[in-house]
N, C-alpha and C positions, 0 to 999 in steps of 0.2 A: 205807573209813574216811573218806576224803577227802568223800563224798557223806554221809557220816551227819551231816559237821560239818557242810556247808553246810547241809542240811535243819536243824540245830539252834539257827545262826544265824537262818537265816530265821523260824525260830517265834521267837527271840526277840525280833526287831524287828517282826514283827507283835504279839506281846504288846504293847509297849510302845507301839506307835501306837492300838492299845484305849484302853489307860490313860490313854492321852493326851487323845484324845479322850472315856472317859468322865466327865474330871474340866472339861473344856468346860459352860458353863450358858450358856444366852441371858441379856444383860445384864437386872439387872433391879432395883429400889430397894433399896437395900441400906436404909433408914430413913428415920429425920426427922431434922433437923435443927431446933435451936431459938436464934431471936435471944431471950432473954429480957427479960421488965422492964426487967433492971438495965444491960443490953448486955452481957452475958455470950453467949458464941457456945457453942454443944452442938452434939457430932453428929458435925464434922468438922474436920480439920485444911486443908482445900482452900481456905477463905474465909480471908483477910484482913481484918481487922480495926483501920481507922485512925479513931480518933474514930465518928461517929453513920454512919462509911460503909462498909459490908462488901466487899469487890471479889474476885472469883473470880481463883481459880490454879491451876484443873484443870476438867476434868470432872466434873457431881457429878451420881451415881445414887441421889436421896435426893429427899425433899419439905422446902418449909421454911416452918417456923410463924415467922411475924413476932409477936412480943409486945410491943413496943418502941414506940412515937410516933418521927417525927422522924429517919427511917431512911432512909436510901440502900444499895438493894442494887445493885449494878455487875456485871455478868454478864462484862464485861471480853470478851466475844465469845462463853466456854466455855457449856454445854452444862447444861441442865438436865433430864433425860431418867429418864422413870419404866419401870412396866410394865403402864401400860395401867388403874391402878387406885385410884390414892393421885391426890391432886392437889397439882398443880406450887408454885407459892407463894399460902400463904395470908395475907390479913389480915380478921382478926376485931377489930370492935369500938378500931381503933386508926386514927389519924389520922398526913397529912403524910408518908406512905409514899412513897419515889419505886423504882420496878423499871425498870429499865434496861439495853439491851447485849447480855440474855441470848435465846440460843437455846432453849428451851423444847417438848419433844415426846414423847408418851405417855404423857400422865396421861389418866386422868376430865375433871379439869377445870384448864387449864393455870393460869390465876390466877384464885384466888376473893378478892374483893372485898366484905364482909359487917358492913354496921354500922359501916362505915368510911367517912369522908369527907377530901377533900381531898388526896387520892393522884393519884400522875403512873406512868402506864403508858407508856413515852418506848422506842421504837428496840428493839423484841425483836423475833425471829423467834418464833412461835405456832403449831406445826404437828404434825398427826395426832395429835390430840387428840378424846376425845369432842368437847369444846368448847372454846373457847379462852380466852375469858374470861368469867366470869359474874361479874353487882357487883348486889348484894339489898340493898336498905333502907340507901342509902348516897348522898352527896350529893356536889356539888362535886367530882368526879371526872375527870382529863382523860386520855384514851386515845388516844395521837398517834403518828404515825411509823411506825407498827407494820407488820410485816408477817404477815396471818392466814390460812393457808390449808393448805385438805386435812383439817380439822378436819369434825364433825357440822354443828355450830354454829361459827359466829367469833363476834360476843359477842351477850351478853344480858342487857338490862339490867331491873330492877324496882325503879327510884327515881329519882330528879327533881334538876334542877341537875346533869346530869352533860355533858359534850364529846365527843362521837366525831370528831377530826381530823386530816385527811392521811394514813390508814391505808390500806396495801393490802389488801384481803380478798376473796379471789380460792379458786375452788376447793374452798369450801366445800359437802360434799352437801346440806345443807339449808337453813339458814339463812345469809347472810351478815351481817345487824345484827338483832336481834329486841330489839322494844319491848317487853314486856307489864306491865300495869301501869305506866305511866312517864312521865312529865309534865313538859315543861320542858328536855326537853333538846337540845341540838345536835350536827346532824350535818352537819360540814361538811366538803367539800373531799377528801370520799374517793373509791377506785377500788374499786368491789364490781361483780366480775365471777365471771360463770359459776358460781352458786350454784343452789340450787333457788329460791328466791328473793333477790332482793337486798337488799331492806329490809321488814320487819314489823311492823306494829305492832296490835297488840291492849290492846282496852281503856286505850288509850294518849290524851292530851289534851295538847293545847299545845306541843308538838316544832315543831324546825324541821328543814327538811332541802334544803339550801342547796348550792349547786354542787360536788353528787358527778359522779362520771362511774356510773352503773347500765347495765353492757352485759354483753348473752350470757346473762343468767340466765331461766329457766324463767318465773317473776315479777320484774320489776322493781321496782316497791314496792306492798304487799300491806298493806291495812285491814281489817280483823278488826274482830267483832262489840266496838262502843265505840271505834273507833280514829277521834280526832274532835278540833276546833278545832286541827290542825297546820298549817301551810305549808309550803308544794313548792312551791322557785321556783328558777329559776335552774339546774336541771341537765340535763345530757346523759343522756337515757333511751333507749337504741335496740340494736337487735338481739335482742330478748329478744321471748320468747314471747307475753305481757302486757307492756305499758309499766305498765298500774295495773289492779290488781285491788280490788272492794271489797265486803265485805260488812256489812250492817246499819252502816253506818258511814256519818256526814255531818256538815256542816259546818266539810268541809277546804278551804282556798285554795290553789289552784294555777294558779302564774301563771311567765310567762318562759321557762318550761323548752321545750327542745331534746326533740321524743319522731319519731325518726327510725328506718322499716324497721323496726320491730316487726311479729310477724306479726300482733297483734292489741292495738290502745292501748288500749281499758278493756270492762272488766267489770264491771260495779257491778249488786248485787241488793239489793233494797231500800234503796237508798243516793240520798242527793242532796248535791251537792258546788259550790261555786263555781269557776268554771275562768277566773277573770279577776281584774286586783284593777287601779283604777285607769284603766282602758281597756287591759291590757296582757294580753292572753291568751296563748297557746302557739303556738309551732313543730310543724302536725303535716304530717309530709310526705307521709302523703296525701291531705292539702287537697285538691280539684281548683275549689276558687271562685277568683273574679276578684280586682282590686285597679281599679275604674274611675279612682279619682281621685289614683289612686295614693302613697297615706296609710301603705302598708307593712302594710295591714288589711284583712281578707278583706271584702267586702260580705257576704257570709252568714255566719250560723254555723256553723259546726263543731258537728257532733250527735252526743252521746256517747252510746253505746250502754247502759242502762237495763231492769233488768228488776224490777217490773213499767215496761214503758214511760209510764205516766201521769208517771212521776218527771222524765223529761223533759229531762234536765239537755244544757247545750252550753254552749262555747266561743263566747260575743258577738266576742268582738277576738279572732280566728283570724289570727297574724302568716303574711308570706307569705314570709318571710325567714329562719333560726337567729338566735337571738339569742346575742350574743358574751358565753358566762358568764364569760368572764375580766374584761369590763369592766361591774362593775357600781356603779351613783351610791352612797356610803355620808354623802352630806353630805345636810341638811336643803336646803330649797330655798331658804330666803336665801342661804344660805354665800356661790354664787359672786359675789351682790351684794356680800357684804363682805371678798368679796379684793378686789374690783375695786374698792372705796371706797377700800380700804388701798394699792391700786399707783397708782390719783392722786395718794391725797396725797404717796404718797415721791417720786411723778417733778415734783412742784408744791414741794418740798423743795429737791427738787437741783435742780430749773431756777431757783428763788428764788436762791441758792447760785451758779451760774454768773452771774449776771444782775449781782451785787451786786461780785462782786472785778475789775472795769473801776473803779467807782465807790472802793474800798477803795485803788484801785494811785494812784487822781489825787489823795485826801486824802492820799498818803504825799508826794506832789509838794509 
């Protein structure tokens, strides 16, 4: 008797750990969520709502449609987390957007940016994502602070007047910044490591790309058929497979930049490039010319590799030094003549001034 109960207990508790576990589902979007027109919030009770600024107070397994201008989302730290198939937050066709705070991981596409200008993408985490951020036919955009990685893509942009700044984007399998179509924009002062490539631009014109650090990745920065009249100056490019890859792609200026222990600095096919601006060429460390007069300037060229070779392209001013991207001149060349005007005449002030109150003390006599 005694053994038939226990036998009947024990199936009941395995019944019950079934049940248990069959009524378990992997997390997964439970919907959309909608900021409306009016600021009206749908969808969820997780978001708080103070004036034009939403701030999170949970977890949310949802996508969220911005409809609204003039909107602050605050991610408050929590968790914006899909299944892999719906994208994370969207804004379409709506201005002044700031996303901020939030954690963000397993959508298609973590924040789409679409027709929309003058949005601030400020301090999110962006990770295992198709891609992390995409912004189409959108201006005036600034994507700062962020951190992007483990994602397809980290971002990708197709419009002009937009800021890529101080962003980590690390980790990414294929792309870490993609141009295409995109003209005008800046990329500055970021960390994009260990991608398949670091920076891309296709069919791309007039970019700048200013004192990133580019290390570890497969390509370091990659010109695609039209990717043309940009500047590269001033960055740490090294440990990467290529420093610069180029194809049908020319007259880009690269000048200042750090290109150190790459297993290979450039690739260019059909492509011709300026690699000076000013008298001030590159840091490449495997220089092996002189410095006779010792000017901090290679006496030979630096000969870039070229195919077909007639195209011919090198380095005139091959520096023999890195050059320090943290200290770069941002003044015109008069300036420091007119501080220096302006500290005469203050200390021609005060010495006037000390000179005169001997004279002032003996009128008092």
């Amino acid at each position: 008797m005694k053994k038939t109960a226990f036998v009947m207990v024990l199936l009941l508790l395995v019944f019950s750990v079934l049940v248990t576990f069959s009524q378990i589902a992997p997390v997964k979007a439970e919907g959309t969520i909608y900021i409306r027109a009016d600021g009206t919030l749908d969808g969820t009770n997780k978001i708080l709502r103070d004036g034009n600024v939403y701030t999170f107070t949970e977890d949310i397994f949802e996508s969220i449609v911005v409809e609204k201008d003039d909107v602050v989302i605050d991610g408050a730290g929590y968790r914006l987390q899909g299944d892999g198939n719906e994208n994370g937050v969207t804004l379409r066709d709506i201005n002044n957007i700031t996303v901020r705070n939030l954690k963000i991981s397993n959508f298609n596409i973590g924040i789409v940016v679409m027709g929309s200008d003058d949005n601030t993408i400020l301090d999110n985490i962006v990770t295992e994502n198709f891609r992390g951020l995409d912004l189409t036919a959108s201006e005036n955009n600034t994507i700062s602070e962020n951190y992007i990685a483990y994602n397809t893509d980290g971002i990708a942009l197709e419009n002009v007047n937009n800021s890529i700044v101080e962003n980590t984007i690390t980790n990414n399998t294929n792309i870490g910044i993609f141009l295409n179509g995109a003209g005008y924009n800046k990329i500055i002062g970021n960390y994009v490591e260990n991608s398949g490539t670091g920076i891309q631009l296709v069919e791309s014109f007039n970019n700048t790309i200013f004192q990133n650090k580019i290390v570890g990745n497969g390509k370091g920065i990659g010109f695609g058929s039209g990717g043309e009249y940009s500047t590269v100056h001033h960055n740490l490019i090294a440990d990467n497979g290529y420093a610069f890859t180029f194809w049908a792609s020319s007259h880009n200026t690269i000048f200042g930049n750090n290109l150190i222990n790459n297993t290979n600095q450039v690739n260019a096919w059909t492509s011709s490039n300026i690699w000076n601006y000013d008298s001030i060429g590159n840091y490449w460390s495997d220089y092996n010319g002189t410095d006779s007069n010792g000017d901090g300037i290679g006496d030979t060229p630096y000969m870039i590799s070229t195919s077909p070779e007639e195209y011919g392209d090198a380095d005139n001013y091959p520096l023999m030094e890195p050059v320090d991207d943290t200290l770069i001149p941002e003044f015109p060349s008069w300036t420091p003549l007119l501080i220096m005007l302006v500290v005469v005449l203050v200390v021609a002030v005060i010495y006037r001034r000390i000179l005169s109150k001997p004279n002032e003390g003996r009128r008092g006599q």
